[in-house]
Structures are given as C-alpha cells and as structure tokens.
N, C-alpha and C positions, 0 to 999 in steps of 0.2 A: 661816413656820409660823403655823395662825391659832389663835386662842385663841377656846375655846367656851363658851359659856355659853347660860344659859336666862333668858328676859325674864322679869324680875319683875311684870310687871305683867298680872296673873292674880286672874280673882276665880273667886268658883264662888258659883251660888245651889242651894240643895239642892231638889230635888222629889224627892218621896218618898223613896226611899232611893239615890237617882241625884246624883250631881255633873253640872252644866252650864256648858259657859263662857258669860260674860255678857259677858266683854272680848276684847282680844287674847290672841290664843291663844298657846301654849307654840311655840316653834319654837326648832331650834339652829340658831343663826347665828354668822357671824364677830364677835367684840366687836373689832376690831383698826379703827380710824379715827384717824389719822395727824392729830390736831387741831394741832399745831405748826404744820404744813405749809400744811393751811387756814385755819387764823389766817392764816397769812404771804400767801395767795394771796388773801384777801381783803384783808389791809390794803392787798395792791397795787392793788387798787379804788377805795379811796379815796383822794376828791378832796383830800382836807387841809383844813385853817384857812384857810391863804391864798387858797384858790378858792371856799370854803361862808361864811369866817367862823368863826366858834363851831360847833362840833360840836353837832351837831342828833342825836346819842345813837340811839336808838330811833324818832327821829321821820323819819329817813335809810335806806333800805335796807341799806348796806351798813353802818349803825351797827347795825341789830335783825341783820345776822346776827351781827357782834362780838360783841354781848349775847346772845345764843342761845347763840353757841359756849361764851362766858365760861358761862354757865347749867350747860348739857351738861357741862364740866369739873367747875366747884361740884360738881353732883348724882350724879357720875359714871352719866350714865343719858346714853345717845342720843336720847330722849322730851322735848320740853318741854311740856307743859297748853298747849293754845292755841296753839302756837305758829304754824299756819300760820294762824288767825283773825287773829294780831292783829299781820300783815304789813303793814306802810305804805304802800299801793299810791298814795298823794296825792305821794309823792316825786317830783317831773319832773325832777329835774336830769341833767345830759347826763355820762356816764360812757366811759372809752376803752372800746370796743366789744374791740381786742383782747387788754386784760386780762380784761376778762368772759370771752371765751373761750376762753383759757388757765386761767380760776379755772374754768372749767364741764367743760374736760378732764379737770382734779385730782379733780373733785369726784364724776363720775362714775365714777372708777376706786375710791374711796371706797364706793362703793354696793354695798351687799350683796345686789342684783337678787332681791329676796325675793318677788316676782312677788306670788300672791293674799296674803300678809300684809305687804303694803306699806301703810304708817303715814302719813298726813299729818302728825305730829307727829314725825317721824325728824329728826333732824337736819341729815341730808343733804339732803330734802325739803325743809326751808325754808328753807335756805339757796339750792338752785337754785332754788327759785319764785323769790327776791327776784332773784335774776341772770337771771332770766327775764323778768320784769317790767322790769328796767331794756333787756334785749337786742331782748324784742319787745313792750313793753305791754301784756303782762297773763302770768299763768303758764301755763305748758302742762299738761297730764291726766299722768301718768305711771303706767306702768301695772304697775308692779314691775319694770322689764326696762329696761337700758341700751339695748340693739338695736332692743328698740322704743321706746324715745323717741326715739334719733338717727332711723330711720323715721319714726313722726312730725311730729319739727320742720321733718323735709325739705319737708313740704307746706308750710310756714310761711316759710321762709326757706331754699330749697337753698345759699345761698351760705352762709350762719352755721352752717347743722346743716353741712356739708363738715367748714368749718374745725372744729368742736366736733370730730368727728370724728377729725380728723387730730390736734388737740391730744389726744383722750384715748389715740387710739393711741401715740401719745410718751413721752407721761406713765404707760404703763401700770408699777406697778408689779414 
C-alpha cells in the first residue's frame, strides 16, 4: 500500500491577486523508497579499501551516492540542492558491470515514473546517473518513464539495457 503525500517544495509569487507556481509543482506521489535496500545494493558496488585504498567519500561515485542517500534519510526529503550538478563524473575506476545492473534493476522499480515532473534532484535520479556513468561513460536523459528509458539505453548498449531489463523485472516489487 503506498503512502501519499504532497512535495513540499512549493513557492508561489503573487501577481496581482493570482498565485503562480515558480517551482516544482504540487503532485501526489508515492513517498514509499525502500532506502535500506538501496543502501544495501549500492554498498554491493563498492570496491572496498583494499581495492581504492582510503575511501575517497564523495570524490568516488558510488561514495556521493552513499552520501546522497545518507542526506535523503537526514532530510527526510527525496530532493537533495545540487545533487545531480555535483556528480563526480572524473571517477575512472573499473566497477563489476554485474552489480551495476542488478543495483539499476532495484533502483528502477524504486522510481515513481512521474513522467513531465521528473526532478533532476530526486534521489533516485542521482543515484542512476552515477550507475550510468560508471555502466556507459556519461549519464543517460530520462525522461520520467522506466519503459522509456530501458527503450532508450537500448540504442546505447542492447546488451546492458536486456539485462537492466530483466534484472528490474525480478526485482519488481
């Protein structure tokens, strides 16, 4: 059962005797994001100490999405300020391809497919760009729509968007 709520993050500028939205707009959506689970499916991302070293925090992809997710919890908001600006895209290191997409099945069943008010600052948003970024070297467009982005990646990679695929069919809740 989903739990509803209205985004708080709502301004209005007044002209004349009229309210106008300035921000994101009011929408009911599911607040239900299973963050335990994706914590868990991202720490199985990473490479560890013994392979990096010293944890490189936020200067690591899969460390800004740990800190993103830790944020989102803090704030209790799915929103972080910034967050898909200040993505580490300088990261090269080499990551198992089939955790990536097994964490990308998770994370798409996660997504609340909010089509024209889809956020760059969502949560789930920045967390796939970074798993993107590591999968195919740069992030993909998304376009508020699971169906269309697995379409999508398919021109990009038919082999990886399958498997994403088949993992998120699995993992469907």
């Amino acid at each position: 059962m989903f739990k509803y709520t209205y985004l708080w993050y709502i301004s209005f500028c007044e002209i004349t005797t009229f309210n106008y939205w300035t921000s994101k707009e009011v929408i009911t959506i599911s607040s239900t994001i299973n963050y335990e689970q994706l914590i868990t499916e991202i720490g199985k991302c990473c490479l560890g100490e013994e392979e990096c070293g010293e944890c490189q925090k936020e200067e690591c992809l899969i460390g800004y999405c740990k800190s993103c997710l830790l944020e989102a919890l803090k704030q209790k908001d799915r929103f972080i300020d910034d967050g898909a600006d200040n993505i580490p895209y300088w990261d090269t290191k080499i990551y198992d391809n089939e955790v990536l997409i097994e964490a990308i099945g998770f994370l798409l069943n996660q997504c609340r497919n909010c089509n024209l008010y889809h956020d760059e600052d969502c949560i789930i948003n920045i967390v796939r760009e970074c798993l993107e970024i590591i999968l195919f070297g740069d992030s993909q467009e998304y376009r508020g729509s699971t169906f269309m982005y697995l379409n999508d990646i398919k021109s990009i990679d038919s082999h990886i968007a399958d498997r994403i695929f088949e993992s998120f069919n699995r993992r469907k809740e």
